[in-house]
N, C-alpha and C positions, 0 to 999 in steps of 0.2 A: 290902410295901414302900410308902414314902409317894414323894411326887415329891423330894424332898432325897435320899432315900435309891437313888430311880432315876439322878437325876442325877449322884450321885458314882459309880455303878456305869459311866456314859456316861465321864464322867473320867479315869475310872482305867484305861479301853480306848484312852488316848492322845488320845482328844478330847476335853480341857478346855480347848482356846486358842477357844475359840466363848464367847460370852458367856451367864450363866444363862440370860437373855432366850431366845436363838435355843436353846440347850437345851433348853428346856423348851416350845419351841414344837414340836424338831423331835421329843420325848415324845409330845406332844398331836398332831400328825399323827400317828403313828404308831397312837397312841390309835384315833385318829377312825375309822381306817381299819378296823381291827379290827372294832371294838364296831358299825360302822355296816355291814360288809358280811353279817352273818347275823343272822337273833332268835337270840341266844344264851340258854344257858336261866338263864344268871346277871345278864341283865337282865330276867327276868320278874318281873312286881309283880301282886299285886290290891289294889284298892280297893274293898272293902266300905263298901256303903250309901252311896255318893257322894255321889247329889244324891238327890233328888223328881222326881217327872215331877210337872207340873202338868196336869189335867185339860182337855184339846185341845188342848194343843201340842206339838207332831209332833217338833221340833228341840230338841236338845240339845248344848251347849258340855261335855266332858268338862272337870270341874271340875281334873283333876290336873295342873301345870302342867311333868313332866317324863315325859309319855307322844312316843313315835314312832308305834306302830303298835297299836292296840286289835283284839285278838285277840279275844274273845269279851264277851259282855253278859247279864247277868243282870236280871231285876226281879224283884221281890217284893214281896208287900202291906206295911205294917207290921204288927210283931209277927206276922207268921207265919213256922214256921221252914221254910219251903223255899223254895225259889226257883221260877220260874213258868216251865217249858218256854220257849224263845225261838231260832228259828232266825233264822241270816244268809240275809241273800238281796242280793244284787247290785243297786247305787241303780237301773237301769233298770226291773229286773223290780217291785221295793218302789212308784217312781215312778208305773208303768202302772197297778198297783193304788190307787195312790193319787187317781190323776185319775179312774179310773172310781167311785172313791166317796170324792169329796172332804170329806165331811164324815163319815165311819162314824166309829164310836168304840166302844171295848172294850178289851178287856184286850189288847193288843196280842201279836202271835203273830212278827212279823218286826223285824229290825233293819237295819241297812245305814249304811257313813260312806260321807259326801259331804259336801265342801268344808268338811272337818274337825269336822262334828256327827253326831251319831248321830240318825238317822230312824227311828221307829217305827210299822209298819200294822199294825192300825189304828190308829187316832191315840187317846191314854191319854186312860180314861174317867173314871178315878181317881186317885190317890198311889200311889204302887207306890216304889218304891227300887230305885234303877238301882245295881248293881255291876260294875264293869270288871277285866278279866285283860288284862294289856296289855306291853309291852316299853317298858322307859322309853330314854331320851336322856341318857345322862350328861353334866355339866357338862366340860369340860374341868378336866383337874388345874394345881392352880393359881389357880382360881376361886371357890373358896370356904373354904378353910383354908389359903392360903399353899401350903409345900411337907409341908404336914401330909394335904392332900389323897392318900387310897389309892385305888387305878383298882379295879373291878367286878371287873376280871377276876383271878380266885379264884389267891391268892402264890406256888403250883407254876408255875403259866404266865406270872408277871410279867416276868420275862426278854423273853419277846418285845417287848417295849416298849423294851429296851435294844437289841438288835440292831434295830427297825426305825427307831431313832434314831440308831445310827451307821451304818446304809446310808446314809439322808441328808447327815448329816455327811460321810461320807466320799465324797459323790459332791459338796458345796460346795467340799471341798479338793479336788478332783481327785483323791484318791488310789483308783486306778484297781481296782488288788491287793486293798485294803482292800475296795471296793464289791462284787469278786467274792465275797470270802471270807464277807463280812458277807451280802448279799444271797439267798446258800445258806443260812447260818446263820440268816436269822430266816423264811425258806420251811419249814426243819425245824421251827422253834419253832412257827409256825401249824398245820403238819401235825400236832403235838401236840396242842396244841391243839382241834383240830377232832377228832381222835379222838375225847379223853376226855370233848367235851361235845357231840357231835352224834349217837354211836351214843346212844341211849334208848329206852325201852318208849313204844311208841305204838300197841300194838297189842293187841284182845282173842283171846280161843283161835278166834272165827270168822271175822273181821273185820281187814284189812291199815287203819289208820285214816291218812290225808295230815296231812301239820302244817300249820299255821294255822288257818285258821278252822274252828269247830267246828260242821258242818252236819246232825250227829245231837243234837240235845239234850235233856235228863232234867230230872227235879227233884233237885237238889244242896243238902243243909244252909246253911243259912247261916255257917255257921261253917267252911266249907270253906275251906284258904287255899292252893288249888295246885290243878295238874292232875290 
């Protein structure tokens, strides 16, 4: 469903006396709240071959301009097809190493973000090609195609967006009944929700693996486009 098409679903549950305006705001809360409180796996993106590392500099501005949270980093030389072993490591631990040898250079083995760049030890000897697997930040609907704009979140589970916008609504008018009824109703929709996108394989036949960042790393194709 597009935002027009949420909206009149809002409407037709007896809250159409709010104007598109505050509709479509009380959507996009709703939205917001959703999409921003897990890495859902239907906001996951890669960016292949991003940028260049430039030979000695350490920081990097991730080039894509609707990331949240960068999950994993790959580099690679040009024209070779793997990608180049690369663990996370935590800015303090990357940091410590870095002051005790300020100047080392090599093919870099760590990454780490801090204040919103990606750090790499040792500091890139060469061009390598930085790739990012990351969780982006949707725009609000509304913001970029009118009410043609469709939410991430995959058409079976778009309903949540309708009940978490007449909770609102119905707690602006006061109606009290409403806020109860609706309030259970879009708790189940997220329950849904979360089922069908948060059980996943993350695991090998030896190995229990944690989600987020990936602290066992391999060499990966480059033409890999997922986890």
């Amino acid at each position: 469903m597009n935002l027009g098409q949420l909206r009149s679903q809002v409407q037709d549950l007896g809250y159409g006396s709010d104007t598109a305006a505050q509709q479509t705001d009380f959507i996009n809360a709703a939205y917001r709240e959703i999409h921003s409180s897990l890495r859902w796996p239907f906001l996951e993106a890669v960016s292949l071959n991003a940028q260049a590392t430039v030979p000695t500099q350490q920081a990097y501005t991730p080039p894509m301009t609707n990331w949240r949270n960068i999950d994993a980093v790959r580099i690679a030389q040009p024209n070779i097809a793997n990608f180049i072993a690369i663990e996370y490591m935590d800015p303090q631990s990357l940091f410590d190493m870095s002051w005790v040898n300020p100047t080392e250079t090599a093919t870099p083995r760590y990454w780490t973000m801090y204040a919103s760049q990606i750090w790499f030890f040792p500091i890139p000897d060469d061009i390598y090609e930085i790739s990012y697997f990351y969780c982006i930040e949707p725009p609000d609907l509304g913001s970029v195609n009118g009410d043609a704009d469709v939410p991430l979140i995959p058409l079976a589970y778009q309903d949540v967006l309708v009940s978490g916008a007449v909770c609102r609504q119905a707690f602006r008018q006061r109606d009290w009944i409403g806020l109860e009824l609706w309030t259970a109703k879009y708790a189940q929709d997220l329950v849904r929700l979360k089922e069908e996108y948060l059980v996943r394989q993350r695991q090998s036949s030896s190995e229990v693996k944690r989600s987020g960042y990936w602290n066992t790393q391999i060499n990966y194709p480059l033409t890999s486009t997922g986890f």
